[in-house]
C-alpha positions as CSV (number, residue, x, y, z in Angstrom):
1,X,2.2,-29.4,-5.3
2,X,-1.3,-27.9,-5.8
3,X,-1.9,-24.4,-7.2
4,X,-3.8,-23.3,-3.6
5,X,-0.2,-24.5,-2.0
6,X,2.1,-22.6,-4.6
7,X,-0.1,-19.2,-4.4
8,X,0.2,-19.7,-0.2
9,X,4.1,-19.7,-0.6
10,X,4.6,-17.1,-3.0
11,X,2.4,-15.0,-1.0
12,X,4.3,-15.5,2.3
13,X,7.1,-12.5,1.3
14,X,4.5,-10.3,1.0
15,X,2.4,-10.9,3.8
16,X,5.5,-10.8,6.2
17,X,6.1,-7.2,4.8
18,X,2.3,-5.9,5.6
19,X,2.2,-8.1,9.1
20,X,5.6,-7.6,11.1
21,X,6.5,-3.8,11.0
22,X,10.1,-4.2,11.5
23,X,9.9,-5.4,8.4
24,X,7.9,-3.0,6.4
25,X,10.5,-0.4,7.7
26,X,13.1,-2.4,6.0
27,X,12.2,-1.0,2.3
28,X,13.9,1.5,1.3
29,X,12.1,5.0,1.8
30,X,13.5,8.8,1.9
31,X,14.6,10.4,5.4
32,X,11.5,12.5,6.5
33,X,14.4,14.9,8.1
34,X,16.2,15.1,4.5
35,X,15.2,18.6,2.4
36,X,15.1,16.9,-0.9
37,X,15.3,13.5,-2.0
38,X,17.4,11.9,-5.4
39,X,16.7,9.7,-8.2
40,X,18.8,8.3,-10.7
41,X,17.5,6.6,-14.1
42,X,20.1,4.4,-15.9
43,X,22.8,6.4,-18.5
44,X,21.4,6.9,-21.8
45,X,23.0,5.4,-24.1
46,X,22.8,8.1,-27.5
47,X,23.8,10.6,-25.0
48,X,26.2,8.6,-22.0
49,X,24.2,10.9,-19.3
50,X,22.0,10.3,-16.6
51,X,19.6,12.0,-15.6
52,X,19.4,13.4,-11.8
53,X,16.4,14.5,-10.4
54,X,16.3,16.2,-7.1
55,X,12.9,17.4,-5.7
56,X,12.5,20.0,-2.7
57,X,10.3,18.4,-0.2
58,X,10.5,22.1,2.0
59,X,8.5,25.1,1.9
60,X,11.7,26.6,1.1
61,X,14.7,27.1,-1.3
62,X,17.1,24.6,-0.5
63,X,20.9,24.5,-1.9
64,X,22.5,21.2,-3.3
65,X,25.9,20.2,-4.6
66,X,25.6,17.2,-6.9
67,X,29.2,15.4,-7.3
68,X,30.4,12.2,-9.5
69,X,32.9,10.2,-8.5
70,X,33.7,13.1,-5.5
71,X,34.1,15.9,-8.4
72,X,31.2,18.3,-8.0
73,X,29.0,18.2,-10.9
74,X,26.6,21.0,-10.7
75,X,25.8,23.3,-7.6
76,X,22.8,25.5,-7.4
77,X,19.3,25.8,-5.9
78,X,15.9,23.6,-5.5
79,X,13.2,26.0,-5.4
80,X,10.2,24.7,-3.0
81,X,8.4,22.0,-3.6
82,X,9.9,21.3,-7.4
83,X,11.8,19.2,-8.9
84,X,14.9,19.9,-11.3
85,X,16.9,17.7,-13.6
86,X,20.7,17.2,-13.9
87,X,22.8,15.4,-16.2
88,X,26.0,13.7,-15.0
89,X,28.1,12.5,-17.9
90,X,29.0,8.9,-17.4
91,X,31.9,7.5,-19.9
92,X,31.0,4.0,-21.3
93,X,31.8,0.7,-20.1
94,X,32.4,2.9,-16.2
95,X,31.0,2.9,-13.2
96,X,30.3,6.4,-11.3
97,X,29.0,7.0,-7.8
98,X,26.5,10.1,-7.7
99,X,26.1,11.6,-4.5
100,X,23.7,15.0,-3.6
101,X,24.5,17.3,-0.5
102,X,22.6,19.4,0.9
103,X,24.4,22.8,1.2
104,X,23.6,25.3,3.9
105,X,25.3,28.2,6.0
106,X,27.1,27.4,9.0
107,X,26.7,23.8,8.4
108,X,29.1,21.3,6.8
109,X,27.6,19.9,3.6
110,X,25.2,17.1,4.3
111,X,25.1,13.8,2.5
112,X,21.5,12.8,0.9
113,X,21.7,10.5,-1.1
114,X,24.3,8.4,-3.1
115,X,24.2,5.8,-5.9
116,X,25.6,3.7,-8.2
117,X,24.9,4.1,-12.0
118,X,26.7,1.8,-15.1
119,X,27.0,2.5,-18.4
120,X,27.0,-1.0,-19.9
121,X,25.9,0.4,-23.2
122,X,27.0,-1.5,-26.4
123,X,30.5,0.2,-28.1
124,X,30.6,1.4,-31.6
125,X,28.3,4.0,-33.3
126,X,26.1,1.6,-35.3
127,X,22.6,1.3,-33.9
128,X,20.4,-1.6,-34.5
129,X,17.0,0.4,-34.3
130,X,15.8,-0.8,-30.8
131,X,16.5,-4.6,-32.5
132,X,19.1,-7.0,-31.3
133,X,21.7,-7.9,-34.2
134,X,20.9,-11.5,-35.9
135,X,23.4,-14.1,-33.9
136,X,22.4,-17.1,-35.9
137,X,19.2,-19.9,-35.2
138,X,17.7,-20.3,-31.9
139,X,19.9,-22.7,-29.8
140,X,16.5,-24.6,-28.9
141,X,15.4,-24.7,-32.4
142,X,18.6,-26.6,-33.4
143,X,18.0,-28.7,-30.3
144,X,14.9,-30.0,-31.9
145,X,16.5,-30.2,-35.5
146,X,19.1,-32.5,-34.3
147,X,16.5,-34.9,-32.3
148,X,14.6,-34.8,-35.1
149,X,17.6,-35.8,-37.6
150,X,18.4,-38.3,-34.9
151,X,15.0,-40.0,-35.0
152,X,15.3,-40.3,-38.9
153,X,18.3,-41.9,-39.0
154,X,17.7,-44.4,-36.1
155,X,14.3,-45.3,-37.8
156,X,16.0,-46.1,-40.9
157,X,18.4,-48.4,-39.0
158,X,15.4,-50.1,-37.5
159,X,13.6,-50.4,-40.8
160,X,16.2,-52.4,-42.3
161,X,17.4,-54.2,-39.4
162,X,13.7,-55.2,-39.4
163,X,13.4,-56.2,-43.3
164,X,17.0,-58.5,-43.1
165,X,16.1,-60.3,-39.5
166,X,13.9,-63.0,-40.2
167,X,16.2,-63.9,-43.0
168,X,19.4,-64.0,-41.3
169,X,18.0,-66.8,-38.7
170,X,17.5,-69.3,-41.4
């Protein structure tokens, strides 16, 4: 294939997502009717939180209850227009769903948002300073170690298959 042909494919996805509009409206973005929106990073591993944030997108106070796993979490109030941080303990090797409601009078509590976070964080309390431990040489490394230990040895065998042939014919 030519380069001009591969760039042409790879950009197909993308403009399929700025031509069609049904399918720009398929990514993922916040209900305009929702009064605060969530984001969840991944658990941190020295501490086995994650962090929540939920930020007001009213001109107004707006009241939230923050659950894990359906136990409620933390509870309290999103002043306007800001942004506050929660952190929902997650215990290693778990899974936990997070889910924010919007809490108001008269109203049953309203689902916002919901997601799935994973603490896949290594066990044991040794850290390896950002680094990963040393598991031994590269496996392609000892790939090219072997083919080259093959090589040698065949040559050898060929060199003194070479130096006994034209004797052995006579």
């Amino acid at each position: 294939m030519r380069i001009g042909f591969r760039l042409v494919l790879a950009a197909l996805p993308v403009g399929a997502v700025l031509l069609l509009p049904a399918a720009a409206e398929a990514w993922p973005l916040p209900d305009a009717g929702d009064p605060f929106t969530m984001t969840v990073d991944d658990v941190g591993c020295r501490s086995g939180r994650a962090s929540v944030r939920l930020h007001n997108q009213t001109r107004q106070l707006v009241r939230f209850d923050l659950k894990a796993d359906g136990v409620s979490m933390a509870t309290g109030s999103i002043p306007a227009r800001k942004t506050i941080v929660r952190q929902v303990p997650v215990d290693k090797g778990s899974r936990s769903e997070i889910e924010a409601y919007s809490v108001s009078e008269g109203h049953p509590d309203t689902l916002i948002d919901s997601s799935h976070v994973e603490n896949d964080c290594p066990w044991g309390h040794h850290r390896h300073g950002g680094r990963l431990p040393y598991t031994g040489p590269p496996a392609d490394l000892m790939g090219k170690l072997a083919t080259a230990g093959g090589l040698v040895v065949m040559g050898g065998i060929l060199w003194w298959y070479g130096s006994i042939w034209p004797r052995s014919s006579m």
